[in-house]
N, C-alpha and C positions, 0 to 999 in steps of 0.2 A: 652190659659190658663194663668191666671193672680196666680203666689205663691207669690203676696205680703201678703195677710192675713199670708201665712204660714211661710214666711221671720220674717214676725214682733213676732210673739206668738215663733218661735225657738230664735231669739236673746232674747225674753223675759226670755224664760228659761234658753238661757247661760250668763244674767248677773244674774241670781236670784240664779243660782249654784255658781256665783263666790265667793271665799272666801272674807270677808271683813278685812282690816288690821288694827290693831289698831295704831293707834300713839303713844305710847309710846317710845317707841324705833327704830329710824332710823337703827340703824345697825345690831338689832335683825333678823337671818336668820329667814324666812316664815314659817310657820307649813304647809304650804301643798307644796306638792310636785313641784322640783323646775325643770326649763326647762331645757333640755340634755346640752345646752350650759352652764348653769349657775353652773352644777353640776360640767361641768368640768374644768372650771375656778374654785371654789374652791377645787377640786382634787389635778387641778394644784398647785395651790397655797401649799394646804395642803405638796405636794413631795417638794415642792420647802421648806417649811420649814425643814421637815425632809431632806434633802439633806443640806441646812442651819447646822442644829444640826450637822451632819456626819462630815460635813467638819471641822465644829471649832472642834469636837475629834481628828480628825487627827492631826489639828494641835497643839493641845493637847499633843498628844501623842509624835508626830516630835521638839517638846519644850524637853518634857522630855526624849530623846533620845539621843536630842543636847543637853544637859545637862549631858546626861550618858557621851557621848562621850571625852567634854571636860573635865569632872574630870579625865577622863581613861587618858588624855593627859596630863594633870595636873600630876596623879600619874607616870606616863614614867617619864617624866621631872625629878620628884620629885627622881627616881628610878637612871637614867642616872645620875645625880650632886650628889647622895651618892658614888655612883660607883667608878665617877672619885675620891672623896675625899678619899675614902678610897684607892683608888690607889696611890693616891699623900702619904697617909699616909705613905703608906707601903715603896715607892721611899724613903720620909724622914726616915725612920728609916732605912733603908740598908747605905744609905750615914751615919748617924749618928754611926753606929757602927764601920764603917773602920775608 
């Protein structure tokens, strides 16, 4: 039995079903349905940005943390040097009264 007749009229019909692409746009994603690999390369892609966006908030957030932190360090400091002045104060005026 020879299916070439039937070989050639079935490829006829799967390039006559194929969608045609316009050139317009190179980078324009396909309107018709794309292949399980390709979908998940852009899935990928798509987490990979969202994990992109995640991480610069965190370090976002670890900026303005380190930020709390060192003014709370700043204010000890600030807390510690009145402390002592006021203590030196207080030394000076006991000495000054005897």
């Amino acid at each position: 039995m020879d299916f070439t007749p039937c070989a050639q009229a079935l490829q006829e019909i799967i390039v006559a079903n194929q969608p045609v692409l316009p050139n317009v746009n190179p980078h324009a994603i396909p309107s018709f349905p794309l292949t399980n690999k390709l979908e998940d390369i852009l899935k990928m892609k798509k987490e990979n940005e969202l994990s992109h966006k995640a991480k610069c908030r965190k370090n976002k957030k670890a900026e303005k943390s380190k930020g709390y932190f060192e003014q709370q360090e700043i204010k000890m400091a600030k807390q510690k040097k009145n402390k002592k002045e006021k203590r030196n104060k207080n030394k000076n005026k006991g000495k000054n009264s005897q």
